[in-house]
C-alpha positions in Angstrom: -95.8 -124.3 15.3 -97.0 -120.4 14.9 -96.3 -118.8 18.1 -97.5 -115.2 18.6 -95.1 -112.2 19.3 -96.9 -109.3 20.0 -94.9 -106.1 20.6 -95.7 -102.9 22.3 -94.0 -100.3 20.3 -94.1 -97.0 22.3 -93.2 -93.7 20.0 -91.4 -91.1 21.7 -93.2 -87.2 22.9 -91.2 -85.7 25.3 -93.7 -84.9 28.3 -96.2 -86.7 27.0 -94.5 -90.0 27.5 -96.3 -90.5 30.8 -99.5 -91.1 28.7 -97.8 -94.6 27.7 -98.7 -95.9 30.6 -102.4 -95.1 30.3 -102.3 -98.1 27.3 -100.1 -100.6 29.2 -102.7 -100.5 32.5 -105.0 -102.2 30.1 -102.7 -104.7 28.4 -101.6 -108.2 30.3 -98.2 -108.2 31.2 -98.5 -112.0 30.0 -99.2 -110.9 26.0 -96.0 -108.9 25.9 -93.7 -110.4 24.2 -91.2 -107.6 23.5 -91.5 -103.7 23.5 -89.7 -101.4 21.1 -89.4 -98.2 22.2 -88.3 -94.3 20.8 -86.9 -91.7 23.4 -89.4 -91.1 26.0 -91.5 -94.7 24.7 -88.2 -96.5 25.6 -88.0 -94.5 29.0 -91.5 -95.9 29.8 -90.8 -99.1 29.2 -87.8 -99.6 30.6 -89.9 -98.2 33.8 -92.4 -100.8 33.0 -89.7 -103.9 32.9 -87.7 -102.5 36.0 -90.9 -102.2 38.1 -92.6 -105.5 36.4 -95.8 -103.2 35.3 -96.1 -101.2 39.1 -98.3 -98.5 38.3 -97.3 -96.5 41.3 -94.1 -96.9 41.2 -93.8 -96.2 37.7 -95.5 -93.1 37.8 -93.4 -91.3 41.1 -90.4 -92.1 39.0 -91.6 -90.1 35.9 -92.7 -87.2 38.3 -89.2 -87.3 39.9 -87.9 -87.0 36.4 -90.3 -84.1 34.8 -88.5 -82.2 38.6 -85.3 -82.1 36.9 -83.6 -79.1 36.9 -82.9 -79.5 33.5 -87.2 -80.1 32.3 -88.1 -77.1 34.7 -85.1 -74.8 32.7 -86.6 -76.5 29.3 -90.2 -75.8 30.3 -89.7 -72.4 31.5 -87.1 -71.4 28.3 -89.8 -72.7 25.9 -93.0 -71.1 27.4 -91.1 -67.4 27.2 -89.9 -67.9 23.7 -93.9 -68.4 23.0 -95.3 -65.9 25.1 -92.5 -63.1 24.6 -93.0 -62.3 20.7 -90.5 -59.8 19.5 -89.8 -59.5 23.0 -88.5 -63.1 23.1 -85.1 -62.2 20.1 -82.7 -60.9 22.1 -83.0 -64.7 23.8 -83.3 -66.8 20.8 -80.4 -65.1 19.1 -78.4 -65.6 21.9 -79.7 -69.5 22.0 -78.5 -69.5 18.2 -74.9 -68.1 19.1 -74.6 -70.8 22.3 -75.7 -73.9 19.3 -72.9 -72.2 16.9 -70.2 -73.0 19.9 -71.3 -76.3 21.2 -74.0 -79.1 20.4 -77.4 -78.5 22.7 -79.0 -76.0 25.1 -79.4 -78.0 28.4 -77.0 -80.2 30.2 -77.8 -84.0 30.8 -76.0 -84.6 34.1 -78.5 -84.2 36.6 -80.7 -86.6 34.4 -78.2 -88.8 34.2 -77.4 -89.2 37.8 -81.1 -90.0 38.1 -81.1 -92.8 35.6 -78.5 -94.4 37.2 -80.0 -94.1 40.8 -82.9 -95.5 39.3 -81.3 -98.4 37.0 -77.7 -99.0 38.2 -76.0 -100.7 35.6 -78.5 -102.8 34.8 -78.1 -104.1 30.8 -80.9 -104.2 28.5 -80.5 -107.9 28.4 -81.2 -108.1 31.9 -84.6 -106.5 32.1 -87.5 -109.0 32.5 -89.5 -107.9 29.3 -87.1 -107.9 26.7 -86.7 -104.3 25.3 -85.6 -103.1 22.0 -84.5 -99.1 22.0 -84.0 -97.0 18.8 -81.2 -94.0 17.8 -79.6 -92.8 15.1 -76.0 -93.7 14.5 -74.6 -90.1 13.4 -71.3 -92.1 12.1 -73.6 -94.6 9.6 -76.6 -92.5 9.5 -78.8 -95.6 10.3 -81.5 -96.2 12.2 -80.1 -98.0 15.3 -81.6 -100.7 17.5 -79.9 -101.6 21.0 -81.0 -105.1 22.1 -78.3 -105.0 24.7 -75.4 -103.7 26.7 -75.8 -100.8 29.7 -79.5 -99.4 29.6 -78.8 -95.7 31.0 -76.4 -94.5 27.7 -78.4 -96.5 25.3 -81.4 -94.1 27.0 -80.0 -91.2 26.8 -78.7 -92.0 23.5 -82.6 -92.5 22.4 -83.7 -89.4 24.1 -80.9 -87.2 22.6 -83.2 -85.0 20.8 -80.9 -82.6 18.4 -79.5 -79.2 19.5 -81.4 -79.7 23.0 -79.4 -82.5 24.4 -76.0 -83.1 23.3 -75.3 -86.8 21.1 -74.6 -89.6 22.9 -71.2 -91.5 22.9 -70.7 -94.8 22.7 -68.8 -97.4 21.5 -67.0 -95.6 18.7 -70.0 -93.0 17.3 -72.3 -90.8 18.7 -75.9 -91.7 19.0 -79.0 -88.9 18.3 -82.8 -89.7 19.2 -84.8 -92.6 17.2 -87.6 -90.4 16.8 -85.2 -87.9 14.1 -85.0 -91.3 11.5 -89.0 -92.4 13.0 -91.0 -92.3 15.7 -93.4 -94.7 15.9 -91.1 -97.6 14.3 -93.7 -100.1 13.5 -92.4 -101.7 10.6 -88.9 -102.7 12.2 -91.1 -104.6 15.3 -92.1 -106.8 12.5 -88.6 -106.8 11.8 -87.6 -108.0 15.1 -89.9 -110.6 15.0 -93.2 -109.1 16.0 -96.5 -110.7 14.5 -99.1 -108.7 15.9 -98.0 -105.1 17.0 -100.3 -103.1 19.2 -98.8 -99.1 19.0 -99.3 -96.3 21.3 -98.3 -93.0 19.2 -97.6 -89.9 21.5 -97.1 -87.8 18.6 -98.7 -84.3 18.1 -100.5 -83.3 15.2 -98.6 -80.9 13.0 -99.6 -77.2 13.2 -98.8 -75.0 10.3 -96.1 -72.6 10.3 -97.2 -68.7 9.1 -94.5 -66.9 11.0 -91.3 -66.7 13.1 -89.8 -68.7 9.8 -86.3 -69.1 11.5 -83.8 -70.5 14.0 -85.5 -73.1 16.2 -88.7 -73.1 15.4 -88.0 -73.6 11.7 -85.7 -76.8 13.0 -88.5 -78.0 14.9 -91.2 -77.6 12.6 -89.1 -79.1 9.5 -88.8 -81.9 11.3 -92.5 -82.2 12.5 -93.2 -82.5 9.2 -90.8 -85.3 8.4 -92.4 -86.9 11.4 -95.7 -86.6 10.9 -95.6 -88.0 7.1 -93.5 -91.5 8.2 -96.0 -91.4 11.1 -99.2 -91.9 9.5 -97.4 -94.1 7.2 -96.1 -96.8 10.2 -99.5 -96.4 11.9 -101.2 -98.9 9.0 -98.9 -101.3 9.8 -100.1 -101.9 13.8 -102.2 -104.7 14.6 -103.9 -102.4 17.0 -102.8 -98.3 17.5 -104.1 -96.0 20.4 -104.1 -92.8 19.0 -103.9 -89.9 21.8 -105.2 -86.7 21.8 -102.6 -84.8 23.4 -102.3 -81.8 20.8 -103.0 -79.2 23.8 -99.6 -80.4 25.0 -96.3 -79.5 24.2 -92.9 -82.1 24.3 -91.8 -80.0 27.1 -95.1 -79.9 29.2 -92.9 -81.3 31.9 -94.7 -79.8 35.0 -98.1 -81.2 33.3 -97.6 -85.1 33.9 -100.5 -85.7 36.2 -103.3 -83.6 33.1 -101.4 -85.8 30.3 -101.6 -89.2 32.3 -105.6 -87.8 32.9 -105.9 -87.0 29.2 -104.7 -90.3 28.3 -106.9 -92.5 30.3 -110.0 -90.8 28.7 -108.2 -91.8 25.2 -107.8 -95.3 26.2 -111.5 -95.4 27.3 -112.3 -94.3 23.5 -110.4 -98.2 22.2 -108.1 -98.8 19.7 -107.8 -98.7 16.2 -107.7 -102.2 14.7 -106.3 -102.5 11.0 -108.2 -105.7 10.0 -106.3 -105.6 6.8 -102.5 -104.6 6.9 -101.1 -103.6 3.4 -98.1 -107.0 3.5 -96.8 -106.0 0.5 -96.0 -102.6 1.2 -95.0 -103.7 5.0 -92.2 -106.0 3.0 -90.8 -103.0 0.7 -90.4 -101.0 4.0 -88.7 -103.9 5.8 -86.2 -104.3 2.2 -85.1 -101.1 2.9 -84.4 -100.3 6.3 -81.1 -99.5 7.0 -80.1 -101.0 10.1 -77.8 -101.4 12.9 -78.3 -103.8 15.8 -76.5 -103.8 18.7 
């Protein structure tokens, strides 16, 4: 008989991942049947599973988080590179030599600590939703789903985002962020068994580049346009898609959880997208050629 899967797939954003939660407040617990989930969208619902879909709680475990040392030192580094101009070069070419002799800007161990106070060693299995998390195996170069085995380093792994937090180890490879390979990973849901996906995309719109054509921003801004381009692409593919508004916030808008969760409610008020007709033909091209590692 046809039983059906729906899955939550939750792209990743940075800061902006508190607006996830905006979209799950208005979908039953009871019609989840899985949720895949990119870098901060894997964050938010592994927060959904561990707290079985407590609001509250979920939400003073985010704030906790965007406290960090290390997403104040992000924020703060960020907003003066922006503000400074020419001011700012004497700082970004000394952020250029520090990438030359190692592999990110900003530790992980205070974030770490924090994921394990807050998950223990709980397994991915173990979690009462079943969660699928993406990566990107640097040893294969494949797009990398972990279906089980200890949540916190499979989290980190998928929020690893290149030459701001260092890869990932595990196993016998190092593990970068999902959202390098694709964000909003539609097509593999359906993969994983999905037959009706309903997508929340954090994403920001991409904003031309006119000037400052180097280091960092170049980095960034080459891969926003990767991003953008499978983005629009996977969004065709959901059953339903929430599509937020959050271009007035940047990935590393850490101190502004409480105006992006606000933002995001008004965005759910608008409704979802439905795709009526989804293109199956293209949808099973895109599935051929996935190359894939499940753990």
């Amino acid at each position: 008989m046809f039983k059906k899967r729906t899955f939550i797939v939750l792209s990743g954003g940075g800061a902006r991942g508190i607006a996830h939660l905006a979209i799950l407040e208005k979908i039953k617990k009871k019609r989840i049947s899985a949720f895949l989930g990119t870098s901060a969208g894997a964050l938010a619902a592994s927060l959904y599973s561990l707290y079985n879909g407590d609001q509250q709680k979920i939400i003073e475990t985010i704030e906790k988080i965007d406290q960090l040392d290390e997403f104040k030192d992000m924020e703060h580094y960020f907003n003066e590179l922006k503000g400074r101009g020419i001011l700012a070069l004497p700082k970004k070419v000394t952020t250029e030599i520090k990438l030359l002799k190692g592999s990110a800007l900003f530790p992980q161990d205070n974030f770490q600590e924090l994921l394990y106070e807050i998950f223990g060693n709980t397994k991915i299995e173990d979690l009462p939703i079943p969660i699928f998390i993406t990566a990107v195996n640097l040893r294969s170069g494949n797009y990398t789903v972990f279906s089980k085995g200890e949540l916190v380093p499979r989290l980190l792994a998928s929020m690893a985002i290149p030459t701001i937090f260092s890869p990932v180890y595990i196993g016998d490879t190092y593990f970068i962020d999902g959202g390098v390979l694709d964000n909003l990973p539609v097509a593999l849901g359906y993969k994983l068994g999905a037959t009706h996906i309903i997508a929340s995309d954090i994403s920001s719109s991409y904003r031309g580049l006119i000037k400052d054509i180097k280091g960092l921003t170049l980095i960034f801004k080459t891969q926003d346009i990767f991003e953008k381009n499978i983005v629009e692409m996977e969004k065709q593919l959901a059953t339903k898609l929430l599509d937020f508004n959050l271009d007035k916030f940047k990935w590393y808008n850490f101190s502004k959880s409480k105006e992006i969760f606000e933002q995001a409610k008004e965005d759910v008020k608008k409704g979802f997208i439905i795709n009526k007709r989804i293109n199956k033909r293209f949808l099973r091209r895109l599935l051929d050629k996935h190359s894939l590692d499940i753990y």
